[in-house]
N, C-alpha and C positions, 0 to 999 in steps of 0.2 A: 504494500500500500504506500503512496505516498504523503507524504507531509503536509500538513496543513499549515502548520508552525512553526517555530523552535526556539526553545529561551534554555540557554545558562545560566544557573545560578553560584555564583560562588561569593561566599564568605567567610569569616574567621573560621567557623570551627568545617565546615565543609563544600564540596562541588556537586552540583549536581546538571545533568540535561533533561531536556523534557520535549516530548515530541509528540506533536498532539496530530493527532491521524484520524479517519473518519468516524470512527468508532469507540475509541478508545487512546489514551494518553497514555507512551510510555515513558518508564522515568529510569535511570543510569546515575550511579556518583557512589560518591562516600561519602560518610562523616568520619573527621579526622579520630584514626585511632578507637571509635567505635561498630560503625555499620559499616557494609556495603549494601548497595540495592542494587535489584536488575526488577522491575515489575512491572505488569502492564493493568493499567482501572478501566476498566469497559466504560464508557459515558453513558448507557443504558441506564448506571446503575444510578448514578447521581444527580442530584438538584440543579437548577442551573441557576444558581443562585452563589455568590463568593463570599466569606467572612472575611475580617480582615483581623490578624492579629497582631500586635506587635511584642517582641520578647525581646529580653535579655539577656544575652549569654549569661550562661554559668562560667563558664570562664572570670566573668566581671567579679563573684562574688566571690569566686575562690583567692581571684589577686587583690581584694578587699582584703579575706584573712590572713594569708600570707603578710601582707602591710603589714596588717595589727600586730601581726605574730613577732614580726623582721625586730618593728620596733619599741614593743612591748618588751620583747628579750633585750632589745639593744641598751633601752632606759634601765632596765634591772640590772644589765651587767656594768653599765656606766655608773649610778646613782648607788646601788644597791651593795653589789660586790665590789665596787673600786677598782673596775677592772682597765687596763691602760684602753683608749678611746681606738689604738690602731692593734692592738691585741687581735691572736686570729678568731676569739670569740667573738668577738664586740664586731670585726669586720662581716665576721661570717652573718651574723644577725640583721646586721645592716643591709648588705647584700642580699639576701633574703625578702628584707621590707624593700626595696626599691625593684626587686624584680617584680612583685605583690604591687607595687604602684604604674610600674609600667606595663603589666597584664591588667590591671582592671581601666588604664588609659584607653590600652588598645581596644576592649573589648566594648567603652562606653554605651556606644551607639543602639540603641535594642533596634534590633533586626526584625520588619515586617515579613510576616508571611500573607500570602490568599491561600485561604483554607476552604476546600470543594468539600461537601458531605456527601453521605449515599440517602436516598430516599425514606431510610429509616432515620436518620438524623445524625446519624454516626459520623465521627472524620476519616475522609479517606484519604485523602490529601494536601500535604501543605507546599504550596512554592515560595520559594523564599526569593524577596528581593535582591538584586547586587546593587550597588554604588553605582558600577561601571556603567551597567547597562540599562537606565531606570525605563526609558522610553520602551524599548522591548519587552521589558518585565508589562508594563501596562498595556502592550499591541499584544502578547500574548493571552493576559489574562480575561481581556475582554472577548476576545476569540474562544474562550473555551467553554463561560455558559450560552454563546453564537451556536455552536455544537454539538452542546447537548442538547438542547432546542432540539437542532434541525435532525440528530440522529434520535429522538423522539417523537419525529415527527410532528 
């Protein structure tokens, strides 16, 4: 079958492709260090209606705690134990809390997804926005309840 569309999504934590076809949207990618997908959602199945959601990595909160962590130990070894300021503990902690500030810099931004449901109300799918390519993410996403429509007749 041939293509009706095609949007890439790539962001922090993952990539993905999506190719939307007469009948059905298939999707390709990973998520970094967790998933791989290969799957195909029949448009029979779903609403042709789009949520929209907006999230934020968890990456964001983990370099929040990290932070706290870095400099929470770094203040107790400073203040506390009197430990020297370039000592390998105090650097190690430090170090620590600044990778925790520039992990939760990087990840700031909470990442929109369009989330397609199945007719039951269920989520079937979510596309996630890129940066790069905002125009495309919104020509594809309006094309796909266009589709479901029409492969609904």
């Amino acid at each position: 079958m041939e293509a009706i569309a095609t949007y890439e999504a790539v962001w922090f934590e993952g990539r993905y492709r999506f190719v939307l076809l007469p009948d059905a949207i298939q999707v390709s990618g990973a998520h970094f260090l967790q998933a791989d997908a290969e799957l195909t959602v029949p448009l029979a199945g779903l609403q042709p209606r789009v949520d929209r959601l907006r999230v934020r990595n968890r990456s964001f909160w983990a370099g929040l705690w990290m932070a706290l962590a870095g400099y929470f130990g770094c203040a107790v070894l400073l203040s506390g134990l009197k430990l020297s300021p370039l000592g390998f503990a105090t650097v190690l902690f430090g170090v620590l809390g600044l990778a925790g500030v520039l992990l939760a810099l990087a990840t700031f931004r909470k990442v929109e997804f369009a989330q397609l449901v199945t007719e039951a109300g269920v989520p079937a799918l979510a596309i996630a926005r890129s940066r790069s390519n905002s125009e495309e993410y919104d020509r594809f996403v309006k094309t796909v309840p266009e589709q479901i429509q029409k492969c609904k007749g």
